[in-house]
N, C-alpha and C positions, 0 to 999 in steps of 0.2 A: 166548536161542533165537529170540524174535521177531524181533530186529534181523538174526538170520543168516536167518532164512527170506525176512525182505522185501528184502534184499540177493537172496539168490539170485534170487527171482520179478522184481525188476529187471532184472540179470546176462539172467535167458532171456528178457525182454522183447526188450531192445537186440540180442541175440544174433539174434533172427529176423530182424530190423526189418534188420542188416546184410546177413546172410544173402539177402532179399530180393531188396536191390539190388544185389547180387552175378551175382541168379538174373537179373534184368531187364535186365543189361548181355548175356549172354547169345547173345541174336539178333544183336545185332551184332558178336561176336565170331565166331559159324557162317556168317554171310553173306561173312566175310573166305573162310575157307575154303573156302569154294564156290566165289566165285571164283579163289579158287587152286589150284584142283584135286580138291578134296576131294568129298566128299558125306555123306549122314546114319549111314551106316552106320560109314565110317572116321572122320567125328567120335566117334564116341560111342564105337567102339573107342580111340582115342588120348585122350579123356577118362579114361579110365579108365585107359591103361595107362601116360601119364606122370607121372603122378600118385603111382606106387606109391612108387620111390626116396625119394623124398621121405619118403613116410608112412613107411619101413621108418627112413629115419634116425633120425625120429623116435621111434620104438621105443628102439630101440637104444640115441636118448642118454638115455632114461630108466631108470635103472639098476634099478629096478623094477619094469618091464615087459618081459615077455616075446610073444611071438606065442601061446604056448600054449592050444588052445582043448579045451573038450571036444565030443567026438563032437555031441551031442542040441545044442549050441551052432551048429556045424559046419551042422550039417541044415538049423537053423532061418535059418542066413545064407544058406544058399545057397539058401531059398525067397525070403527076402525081396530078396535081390538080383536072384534073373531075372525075379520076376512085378512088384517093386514096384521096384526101385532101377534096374536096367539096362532093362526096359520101359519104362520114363516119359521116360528121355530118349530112346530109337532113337524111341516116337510121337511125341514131341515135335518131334524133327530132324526128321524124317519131313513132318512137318507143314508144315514149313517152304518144303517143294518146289511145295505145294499150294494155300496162301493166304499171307495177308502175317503177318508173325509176329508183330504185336500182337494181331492176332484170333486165334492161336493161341495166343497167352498169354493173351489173354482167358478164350477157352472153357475153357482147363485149370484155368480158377481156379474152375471151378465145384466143383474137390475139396473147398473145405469143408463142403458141404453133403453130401459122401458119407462124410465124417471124423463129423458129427455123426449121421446117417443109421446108420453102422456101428457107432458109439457105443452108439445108441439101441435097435438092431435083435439087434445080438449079445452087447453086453454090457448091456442093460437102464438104461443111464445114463440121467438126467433134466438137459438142459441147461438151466440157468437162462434166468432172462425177459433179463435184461443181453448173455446172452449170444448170443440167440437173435435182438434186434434188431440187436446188432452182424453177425452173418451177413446179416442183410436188407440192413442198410446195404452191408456190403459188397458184395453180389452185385448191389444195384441202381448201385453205383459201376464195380463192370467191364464190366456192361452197358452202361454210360453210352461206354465205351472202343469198344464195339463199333458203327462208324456204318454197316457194309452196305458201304462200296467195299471196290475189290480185286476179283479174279476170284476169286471164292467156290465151290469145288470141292467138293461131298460127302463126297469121301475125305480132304480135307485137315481138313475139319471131324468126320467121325468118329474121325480120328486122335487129334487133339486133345482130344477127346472123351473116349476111351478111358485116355489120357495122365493125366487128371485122377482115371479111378477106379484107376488101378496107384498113381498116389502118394496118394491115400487111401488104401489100402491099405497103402504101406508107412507112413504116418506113424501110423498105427492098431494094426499088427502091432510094429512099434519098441517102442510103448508099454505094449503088452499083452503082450510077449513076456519073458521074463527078458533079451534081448537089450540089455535099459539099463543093467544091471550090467557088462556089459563097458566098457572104459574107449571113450570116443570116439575115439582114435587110431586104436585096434585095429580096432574097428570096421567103421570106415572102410576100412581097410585092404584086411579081409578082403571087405566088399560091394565096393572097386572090380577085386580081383584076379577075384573071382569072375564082375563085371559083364564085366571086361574077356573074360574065355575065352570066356564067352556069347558075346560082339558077332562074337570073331574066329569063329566056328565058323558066328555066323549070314551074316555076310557074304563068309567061303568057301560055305558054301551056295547063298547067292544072287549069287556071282558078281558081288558088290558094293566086293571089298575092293580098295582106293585107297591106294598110299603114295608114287605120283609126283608130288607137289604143290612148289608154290613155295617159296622162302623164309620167305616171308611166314604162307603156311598153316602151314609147321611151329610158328613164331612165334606166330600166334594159337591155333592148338590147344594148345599148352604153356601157353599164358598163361589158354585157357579151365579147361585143367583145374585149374593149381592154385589158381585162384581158385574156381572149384566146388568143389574138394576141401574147400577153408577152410571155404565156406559152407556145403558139409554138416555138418562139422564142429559150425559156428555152430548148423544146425536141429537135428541132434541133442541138441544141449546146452539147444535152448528146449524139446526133448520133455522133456524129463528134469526140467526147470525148472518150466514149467507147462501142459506136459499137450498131448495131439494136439490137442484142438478148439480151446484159443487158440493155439497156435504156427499152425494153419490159418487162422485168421482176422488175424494179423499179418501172415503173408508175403503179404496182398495189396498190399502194399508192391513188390510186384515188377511188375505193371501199373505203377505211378504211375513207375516208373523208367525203363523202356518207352518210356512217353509221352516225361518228361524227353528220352529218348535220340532218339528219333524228331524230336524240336522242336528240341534245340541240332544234329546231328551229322547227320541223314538231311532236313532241313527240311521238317516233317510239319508241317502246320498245327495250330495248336491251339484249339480252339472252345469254346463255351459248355456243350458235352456233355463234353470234355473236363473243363474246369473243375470242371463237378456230380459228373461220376467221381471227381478225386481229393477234393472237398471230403466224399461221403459215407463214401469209406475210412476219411479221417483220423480224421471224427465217429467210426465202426467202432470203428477202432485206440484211439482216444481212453474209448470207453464200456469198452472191456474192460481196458485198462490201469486205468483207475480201479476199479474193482470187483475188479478182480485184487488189489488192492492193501486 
């Protein structure tokens, strides 16, 4: 029984850690579709909604599973999908219009500290001392990310801002909801179906919705979603694994990717602040992986 549990707590380690870089490739897959015609709204709509076919195959060939949900299941998805799963990425995109989207990846990574915050505040949890300098460490490593250039806008950084308490939120609710019990496909499934009607309703609203784009954009929006789809996937499976406030604290993996992408592909300088940033992650990721263990 030990050898299966410390297998698993492995399994959801690595499961974030990909996840992550999955998330941190990201910006540069939406800035394709920007220039291609697109915008924040139609990304996040077509995140979602090419994504589905896929998920439903996979249903299907598992002989099974079925889609069947119940009602009080139903409820609880379709809260966590518009406040926490479909909200996090339109601030997110959003964000994106308004400052440069390392500092937007940056600022939303301050959700771990509203994952142990909401931990602490609603369900009475006590996070360990191990656990509690690996947050330090991290949060002084994506600060470390954040140098002040760029045209720095208010609203691009309240977005962002906001972006980080909708996904504490949903990686809190995940975990604390009977919602883990459903299998991960399904899951899935039902937050992007759900996410996806959100987006189209909010950007017929706002007279945002975009679907004359390039080749190209259709290209990278397909390619965005089903690698996000994976990667949620991948985070759900670290909830499940070992728990919202370390699966929080690994996917700061997704800054250091960021950077990565910035330095080989956009030729972003890389600096000694850069350096301190991924070196106090790794410490982070390094301290909780050992004690997890």
């Amino acid at each position: 029984m030990e050898g299966t549990f410390m297998n698993t707590k492995s399994k959801g380690i690595l499961a974030v850690i990909v996840s992550a870089t999955i998330f941190g490739s990201m910006p540069l897959m939406a800035k394709f579709v920007y220039e291609s015609g697109g915008n924040a709204t139609s990304l996040a709509f077509l995140r979602f909604l090419l994504i589905l076919p896929f998920l439903y195959l996979l249903i299907k060939k598992d002989g099974k599973e079925t889609l069947k949900i119940e009602k009080e299941e139903f409820k609880k998805i379709t809260l966590v999908a518009t406040l926490g799963y479909g909200a996090t990425a339109l601030l997110l995109y959003l964000s994106y219009n308004y400052i440069p989207s390392g500092m937007a990846t940056t600022i939303h990574f301050i959700y771990p500290v509203f994952v142990i915050l909401g931990c602490i505040l609603f369900f009475k949890e006590k996070p360990s001392i191990p656990k509690l300098i690996a947050v330090i460490l991290c949060l002084f490593g994506v600060l470390m990310f954040f140098d002040g250039k760029g045209n720095t806008d208010f609203t691009g950084i309240f977005l962002s801002f906001m972006s980080s308490i909708t996904f504490a939120f949903y990686t809190v609710y995940l975990d604390k909801s009977d919602l883990k019990k459903i299998s991960t496909i399904k899951l899935t499934f039902y937050l992007c179906l759900i996410a996806a009607i959100m987006m189209l309703i909010f950007s017929l609203i706002t007279k945002t919705f975009v679907i004359n784009m390039k080749p190209l954009g259709w290209i990278m929006a397909l390619l965005l979603s089903l690698s996000v789809g994976f990667g949620v996937t991948l985070f759900q499976f670290g909830i499940k694994a070992i728990g919202p406030q370390n699966t929080s604290i690994l996917s700061t993996f997704e800054p250091i990717t960021s950077v990565i992408i910035g330095v080989l592909l956009l030729d972003e300088s890389f600096g000694i602040k850069t350096f301190l940033g991924i070196l106090f992650i790794l410490l982070g990721v390094i301290i909780i992986s050992f004690f997890e263990k």
